[in-house]
N, C-alpha and C positions, 0 to 999 in steps of 0.2 A: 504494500500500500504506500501509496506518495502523496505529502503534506504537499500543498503549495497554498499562499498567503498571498492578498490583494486589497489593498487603497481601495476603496471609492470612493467620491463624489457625488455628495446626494443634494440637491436642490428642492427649495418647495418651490411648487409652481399652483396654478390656479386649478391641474389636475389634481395634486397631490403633491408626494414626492418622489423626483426623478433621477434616477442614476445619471451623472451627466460626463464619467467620467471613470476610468478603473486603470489601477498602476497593478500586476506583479511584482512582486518585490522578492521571488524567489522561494527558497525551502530551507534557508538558515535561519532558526527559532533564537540563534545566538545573538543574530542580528535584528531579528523583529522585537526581542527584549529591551535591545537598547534604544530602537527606535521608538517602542511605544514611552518607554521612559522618559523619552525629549519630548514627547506632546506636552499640550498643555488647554485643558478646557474641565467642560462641565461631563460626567459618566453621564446623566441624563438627556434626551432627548426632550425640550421642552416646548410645550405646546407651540410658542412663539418663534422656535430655530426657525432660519428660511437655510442653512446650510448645514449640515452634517457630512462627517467624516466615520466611516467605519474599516476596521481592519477584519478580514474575512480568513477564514482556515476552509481550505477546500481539501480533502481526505480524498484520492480517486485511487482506485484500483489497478487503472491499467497506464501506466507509463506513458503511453502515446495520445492518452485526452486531452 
């Protein structure tokens, strides 16, 4: 099984909210620790964000997805 990890970019818009945007950052957890340690904001998503930032863990099975 293969970790790989991904930035988005989330926008509100008058839909909703919309991905506007998606970074890979790779399959080093050594390096998304240190990365997520330099952020800086709120854990909550609040009612009134228009921007959001999430880091994603995708877990696939086959190598070539």
């Amino acid at each position: 099984m293969e970790t790989r990890f991904e930035i988005s970019l989330n926008m509100k818009t008058c839909k909703g909210i919309e991905t506007n945007g998606c970074l890979g950052i790779g399959q080093d957890t050594r390096f998304l620790r240190g990365l997520f340690v330099s952020l800086q904001g709120s854990k909550g998503v609040l009612p009134d964000s228009i921007m959001t930032v999430f880091i994603q863990i995708d877990r696939c099975w086959n190598k070539d997805l």
